[in-house]
C-alpha positions in Angstrom: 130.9 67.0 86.1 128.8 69.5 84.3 125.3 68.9 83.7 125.2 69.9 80.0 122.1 70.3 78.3 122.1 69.6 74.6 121.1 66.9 71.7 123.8 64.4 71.0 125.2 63.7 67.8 123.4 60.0 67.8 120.2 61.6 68.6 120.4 64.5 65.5 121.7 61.2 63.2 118.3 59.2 64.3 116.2 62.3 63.8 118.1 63.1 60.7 117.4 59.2 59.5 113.9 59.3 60.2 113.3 62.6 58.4 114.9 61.0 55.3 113.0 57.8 55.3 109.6 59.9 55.3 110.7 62.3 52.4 111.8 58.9 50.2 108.6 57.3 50.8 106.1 60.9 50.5 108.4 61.9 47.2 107.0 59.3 44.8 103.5 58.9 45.9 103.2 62.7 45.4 104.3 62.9 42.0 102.7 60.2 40.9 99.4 62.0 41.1 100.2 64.6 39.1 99.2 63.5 36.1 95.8 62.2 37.7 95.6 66.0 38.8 96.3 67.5 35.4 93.8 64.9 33.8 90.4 65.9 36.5 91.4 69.4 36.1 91.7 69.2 32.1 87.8 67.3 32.0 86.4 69.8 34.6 87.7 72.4 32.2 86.2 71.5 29.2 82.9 70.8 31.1 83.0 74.4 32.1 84.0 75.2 28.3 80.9 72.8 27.2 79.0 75.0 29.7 79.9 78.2 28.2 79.6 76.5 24.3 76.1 76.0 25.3 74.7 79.4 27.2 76.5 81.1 23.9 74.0 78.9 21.6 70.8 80.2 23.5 72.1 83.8 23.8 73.1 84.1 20.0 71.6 81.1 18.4 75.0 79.9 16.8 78.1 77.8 17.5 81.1 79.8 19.1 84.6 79.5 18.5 86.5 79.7 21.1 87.6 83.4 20.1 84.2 84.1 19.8 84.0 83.0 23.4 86.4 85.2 24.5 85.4 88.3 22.8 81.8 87.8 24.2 83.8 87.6 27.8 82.1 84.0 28.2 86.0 82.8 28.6 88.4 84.9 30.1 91.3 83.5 27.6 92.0 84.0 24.3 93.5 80.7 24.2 91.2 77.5 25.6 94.2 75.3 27.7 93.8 72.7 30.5 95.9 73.1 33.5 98.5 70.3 31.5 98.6 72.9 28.5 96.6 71.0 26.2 95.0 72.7 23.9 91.2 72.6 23.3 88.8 73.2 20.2 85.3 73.6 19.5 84.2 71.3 16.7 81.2 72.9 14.2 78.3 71.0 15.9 79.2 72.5 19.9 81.4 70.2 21.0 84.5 70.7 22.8 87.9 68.6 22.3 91.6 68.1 23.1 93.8 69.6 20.4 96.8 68.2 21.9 99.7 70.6 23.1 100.7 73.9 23.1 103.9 74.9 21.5 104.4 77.2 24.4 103.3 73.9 27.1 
């Protein structure tokens, strides 16, 4: 007899089987925190944006749009978005706020 070295095809179906089980249970508990992800990101944005909305009123003594923002280079977009492609707004007293979404989000 030979003393072949080698995986049988029982082994590769266990492996195979285990590998599977661990990808249905990792699937769904990732993507349900995606939209726990987009929603931290989205209110650490608009802090940063409330940030911005504030060192604009000492520097110039007025409320900023968010073009305004941009063209001052306190924003680096033209366009204020969370990561989930909502759109944001500042309000006429400072404030910042969800718009909703984008058309192109």
């Amino acid at each position: 007899m030979k003393n072949e070295k080698g995986f049988t095809l029982v082994e590769m179906l266990v492996v195979l089987l285990i590998v599977s089980i661990l990808i249905l249970v990792t699937i769904p508990n990732v993507t349900k925190h995606f939209a726990s992800i987009d929603s931290k990101g989205c209110s650490a944005y608009m802090t940063m944006l409330q940030g911005q909305v504030e060192a604009y009123k000492i520097d110039h003594m007025t409320t900023p749009t968010v073009s305004d923002l941009f063209s001052e280079k306190y924003i680096d977009s033209e366009e204020a978005k969370c990561p989930s492609g909502e759109l944001v707004t500042i309000d006429a007293e400072g404030k910042v706020m969800l718009v909703g979404k984008s058309e192109g989000g």
